[in-house]
C-alpha positions in Angstrom: -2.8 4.5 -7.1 -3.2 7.0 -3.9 -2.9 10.4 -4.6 -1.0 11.9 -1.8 -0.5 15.8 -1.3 1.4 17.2 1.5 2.0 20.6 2.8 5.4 19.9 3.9 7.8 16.6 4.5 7.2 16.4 8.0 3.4 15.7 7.4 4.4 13.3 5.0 6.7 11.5 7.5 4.4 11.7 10.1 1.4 10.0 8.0 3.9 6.9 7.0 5.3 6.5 10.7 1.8 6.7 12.1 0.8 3.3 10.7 -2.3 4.7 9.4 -4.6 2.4 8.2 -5.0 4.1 5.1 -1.7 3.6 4.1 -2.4 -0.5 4.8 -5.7 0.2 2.7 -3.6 1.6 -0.3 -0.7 -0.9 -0.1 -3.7 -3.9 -0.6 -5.3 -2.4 -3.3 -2.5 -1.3 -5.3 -1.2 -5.1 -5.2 -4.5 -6.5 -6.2 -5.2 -4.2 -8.8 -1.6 -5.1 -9.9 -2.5 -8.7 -10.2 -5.5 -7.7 -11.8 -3.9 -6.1 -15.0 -0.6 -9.1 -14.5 2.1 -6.1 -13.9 5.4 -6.8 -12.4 5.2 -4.1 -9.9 2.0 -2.6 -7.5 1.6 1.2 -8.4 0.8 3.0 -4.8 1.3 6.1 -4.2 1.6 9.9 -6.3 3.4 12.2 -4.0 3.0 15.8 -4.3 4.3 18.7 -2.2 3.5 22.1 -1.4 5.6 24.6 -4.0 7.5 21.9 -5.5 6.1 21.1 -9.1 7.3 17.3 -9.7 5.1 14.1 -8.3 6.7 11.2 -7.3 5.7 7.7 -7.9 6.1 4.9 -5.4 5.7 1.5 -6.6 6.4 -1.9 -5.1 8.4 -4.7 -7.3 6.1 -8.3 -7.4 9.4 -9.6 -4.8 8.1 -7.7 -2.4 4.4 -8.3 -2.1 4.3 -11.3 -0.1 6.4 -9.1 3.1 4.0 -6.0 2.1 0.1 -8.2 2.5 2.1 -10.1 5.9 2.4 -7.0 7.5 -0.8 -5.8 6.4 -2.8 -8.7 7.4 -0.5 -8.5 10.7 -1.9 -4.7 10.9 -5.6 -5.2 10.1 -5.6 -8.0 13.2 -4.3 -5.6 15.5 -6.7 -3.4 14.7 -9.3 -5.9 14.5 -10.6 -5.6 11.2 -11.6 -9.2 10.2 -13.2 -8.4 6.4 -9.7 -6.9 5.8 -8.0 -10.0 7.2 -10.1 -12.1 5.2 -9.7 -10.3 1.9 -5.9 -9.9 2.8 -5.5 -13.2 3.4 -7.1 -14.5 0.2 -5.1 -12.1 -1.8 -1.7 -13.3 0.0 -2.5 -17.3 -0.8 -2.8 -16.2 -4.7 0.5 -14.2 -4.4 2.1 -17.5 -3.5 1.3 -19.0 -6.0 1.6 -16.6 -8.9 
């Protein structure tokens, strides 16, 4: 899981609109590492705000993974990334299948 601190909500919408590659990053490795310990739902994110004093938690339920590494792989070949669209890949064939 990501931990993610953010001065205010508008950085934190601007960082998830952006398509950042990070966020892409995250979402892969929070599904594998799901798999990896056979949980039902990838942890991703801890959220944190300036002055507030509660975290939030996003996660992402097993139904969803198969959309989540699409659009990933989608996003790593526009940006060209070809280890990341291998590795993606792979992981997306076993999520078929598990």
């Amino acid at each position: 899981m990501v931990k993610l601190h953010f001065k205010n909500p508008e950085e934190f919408e601007s960082l998830f609109k952006s398509r950042d590659i990070r966020i892409t990053n995250s979402v892969v490795k929070g599904i594998k590492e799901a798999m990896q310990k056979n949980a039902r739902s990838a942890k991703l994110f801890e959220l944190s705000f300036e002055g507030a004093e509660l975290a939030y938690e996003i996660a992402l339920p097993q139904k969803e993974w198969l959309g989540a590494l699409k659009t990933s792989l989608d996003h790593y070949h526009k940006n060209n990334l070809v280890n990341e669209q291998i590795d993606t890949w792979e992981l997306l064939e076993v999520v078929k299948t598990w």
